[in-house]
N, C-alpha and C positions, 0 to 999 in steps of 0.2 A: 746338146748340153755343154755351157761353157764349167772345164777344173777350176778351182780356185785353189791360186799359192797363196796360206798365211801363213806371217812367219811371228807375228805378237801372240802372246797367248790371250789380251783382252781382243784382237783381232776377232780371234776364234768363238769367243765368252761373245763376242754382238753378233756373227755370225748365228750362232746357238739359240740365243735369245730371240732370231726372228725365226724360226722355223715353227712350223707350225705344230702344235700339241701334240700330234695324231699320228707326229712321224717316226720312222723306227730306223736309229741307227746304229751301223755296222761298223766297227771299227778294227785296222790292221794296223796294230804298229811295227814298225822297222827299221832298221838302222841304214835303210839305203840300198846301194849295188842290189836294186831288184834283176829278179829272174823267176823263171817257170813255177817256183815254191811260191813267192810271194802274189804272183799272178794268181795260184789256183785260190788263196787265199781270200781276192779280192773278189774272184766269182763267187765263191760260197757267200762272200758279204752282198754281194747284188743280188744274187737269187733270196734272199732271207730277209731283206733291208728296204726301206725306199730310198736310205741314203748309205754312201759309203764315204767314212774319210782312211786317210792313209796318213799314218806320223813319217816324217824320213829323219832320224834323230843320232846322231854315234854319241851312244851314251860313256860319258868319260867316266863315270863313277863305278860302272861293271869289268872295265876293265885294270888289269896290274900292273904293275912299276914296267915288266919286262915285255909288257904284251904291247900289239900291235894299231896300238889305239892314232897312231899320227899315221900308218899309212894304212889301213882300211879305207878300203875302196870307198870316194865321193866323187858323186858327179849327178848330182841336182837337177840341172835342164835334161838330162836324160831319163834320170828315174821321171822327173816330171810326166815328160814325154809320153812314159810308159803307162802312166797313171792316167795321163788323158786319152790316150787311144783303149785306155778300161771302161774306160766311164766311169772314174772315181769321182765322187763333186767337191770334197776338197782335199789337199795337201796341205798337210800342216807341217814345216820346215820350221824349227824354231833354232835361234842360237842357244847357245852353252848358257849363258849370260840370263838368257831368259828363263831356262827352266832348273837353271841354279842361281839364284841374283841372292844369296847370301854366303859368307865365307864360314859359317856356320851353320851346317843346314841342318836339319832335321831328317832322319834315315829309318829306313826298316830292316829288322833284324830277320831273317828266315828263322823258321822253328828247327830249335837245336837236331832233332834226329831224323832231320831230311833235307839240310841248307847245310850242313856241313861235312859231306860222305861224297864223294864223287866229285864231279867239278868244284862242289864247295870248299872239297877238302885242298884239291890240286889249287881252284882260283880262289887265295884269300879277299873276302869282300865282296867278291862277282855277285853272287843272289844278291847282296845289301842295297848293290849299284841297281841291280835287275829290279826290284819289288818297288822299290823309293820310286823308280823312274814308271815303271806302271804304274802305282797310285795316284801320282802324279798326273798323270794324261790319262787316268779313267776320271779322274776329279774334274779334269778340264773338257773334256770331247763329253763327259755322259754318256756315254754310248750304252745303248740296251745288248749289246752283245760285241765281245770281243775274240779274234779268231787267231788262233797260233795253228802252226806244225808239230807234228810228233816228232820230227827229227830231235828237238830242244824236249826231249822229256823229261826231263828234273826240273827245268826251268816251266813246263807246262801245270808240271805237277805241284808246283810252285805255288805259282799263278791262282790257278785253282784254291787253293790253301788261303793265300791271300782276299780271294773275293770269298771266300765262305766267313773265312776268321773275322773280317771285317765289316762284315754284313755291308757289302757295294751291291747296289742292285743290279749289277748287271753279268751277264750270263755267258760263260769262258765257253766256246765254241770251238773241238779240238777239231783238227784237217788232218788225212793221212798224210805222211812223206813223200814228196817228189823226187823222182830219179832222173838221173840221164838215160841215153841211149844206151850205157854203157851199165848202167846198173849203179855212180856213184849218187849218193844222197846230194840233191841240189844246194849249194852253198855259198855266199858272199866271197868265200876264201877257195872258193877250187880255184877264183884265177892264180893263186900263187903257184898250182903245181906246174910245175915240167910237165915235160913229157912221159920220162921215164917216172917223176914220183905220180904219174896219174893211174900209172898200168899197174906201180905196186897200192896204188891207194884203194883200186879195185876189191884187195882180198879182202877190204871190211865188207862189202855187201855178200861176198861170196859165203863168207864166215858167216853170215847171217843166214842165208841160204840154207847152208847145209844144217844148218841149226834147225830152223826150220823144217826141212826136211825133216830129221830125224824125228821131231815132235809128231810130224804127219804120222811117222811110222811106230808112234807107239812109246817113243821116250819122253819119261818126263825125269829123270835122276839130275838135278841141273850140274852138278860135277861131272857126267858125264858126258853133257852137250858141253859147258864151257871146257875140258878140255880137246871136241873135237873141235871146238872157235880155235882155238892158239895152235893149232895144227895149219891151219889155215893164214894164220896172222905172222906167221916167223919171220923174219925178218924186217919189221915192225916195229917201233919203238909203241907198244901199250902201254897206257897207262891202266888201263883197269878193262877186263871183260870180267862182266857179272850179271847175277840172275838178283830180281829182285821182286816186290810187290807193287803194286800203288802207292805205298807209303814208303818206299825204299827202302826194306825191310829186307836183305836177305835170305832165299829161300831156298828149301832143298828138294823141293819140288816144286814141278810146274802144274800152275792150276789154270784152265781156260779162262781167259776174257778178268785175268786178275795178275798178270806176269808181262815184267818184260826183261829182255836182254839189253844190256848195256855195253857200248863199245866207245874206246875213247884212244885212237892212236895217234903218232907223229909220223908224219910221211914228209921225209926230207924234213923241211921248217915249219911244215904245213899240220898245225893239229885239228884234227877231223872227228868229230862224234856221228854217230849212228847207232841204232835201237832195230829191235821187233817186239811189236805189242802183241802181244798173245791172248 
């Protein structure tokens, strides 16, 4: 099976248009710099799919004035690459130009008490950038099912929010988190760490751990799992550990299969999230 690179979005739209009725496809969007996350991503979309696309997009609109939108990691023939040795059937690589072609665009707002607490709070606009550019490419790929990571939980939860709010028919498919060898959450931006911020970057999955653990063993008081997270985190520029619900809700208890923990540190220059769903 030969990939296919489009980079038009009517490219894509005739693409669409000749497939046949019957077929069911699976969509991953991504900003690129794939690895092990984004791969597991594209299995769950071939096992469930007859067809899989992959977007490769660095969306400029989720990103801030001070963040790292000009050097995140791009390198195209290589995600390519990665995509054809998947057996993706297309890539869709669109420029800036194409999936914003007005100086006025039109945006989506996140719902006030769950787009604006956590990253919302820290990245002013980020969900605006996030949601606009999903709507966007569910509008144009159609995809009967679209698949994220839980590492992005707010942004998942999002997501979610978004194809319900909107009545899009098609159906948010979450994937567990991908680790290393070493336990960190897989991510476009671990290439910035060092060495040394790799080893401290460690203590967020540790923090998670032992969190966990303690839930194994019978705690649910979440003031006193997140202060044994920031036991764990010292030395860590946090920005926020917290316990919340589905809806982002603050909570003082942990309830099974309706809780998760939220972690959002700076290691060196390097800011890194990670979660456990519970």
């Amino acid at each position: 099976m030969k990939t296919l690179l489009l980079s038009a979005p009517g490219e894509f739209q005739d693409y669409r248009r000749q497939l046949h009725k019957d077929v069911c496809i699976g969509f991953v969007p991504t900003m690129g710099a794939l690895h092990e996350g984004h791969l597991s991503l594209i299995k769950a979309s071939k096992q469930n799919n007859t067809h899989t696309v992959v977007s490769i997009f660095v969306n400029p609109t989720q990103f801030g004035a001070n963040e790292d939108f000009t050097q995140y990691p791009r390198d195209i023939q290589k995600d390519f690459k990665i995509c054809q040795e998947a057996g993706v059937d297309v890539v869709f690589a669109p420029e800036i130009s194409q999936m914003y072609p007005n100086n006025d665009e039109i945006s989506i707002n996140p719902p006030k008490n769950m787009g604006y607490i956590y990253e919302g709070f820290i990245r002013e606009g980020h969900f605006n950038g996030v949601l606009t550019i999903v709507l966007k490419l569910i509008h144009l790929i159609c995809p009967h099912h679209i698949y994220f990571g839980q590492k992005d939980a707010q942004q998942l939860l999002l997501i979610k929010r978004l194809v319900s709010d909107t009545f899009l028919p098609t159906k948010v498919i979450p994937c567990p988190t991908q680790r290393d060898f070493d336990g960190l959450a897989l991510s476009s931006r671990n290439i910035y760490l060092s060495p040394q911020d790799r080893k401290e970057a460690l203590k967020i999955p540790i923090a998670l751990q032992n969190i966990k653990k303690a839930i194994q063993e019978g705690e649910i008081n979440t003031s006193v799992l997140i202060e044994l997270g920031k036991k764990e985190l010292k030395g860590l520029e946090v920005a926020y550990l917290d316990a919340c619900d589905y809806n982002l809700v603050q909570i003082q208890k942990i309830r099974q299969n309706a809780s998760i923990i939220l972690i959002a540190a700076k290691v060196g220059k390097t800011r890194l999230i990670d979660n456990l769903w519970i």
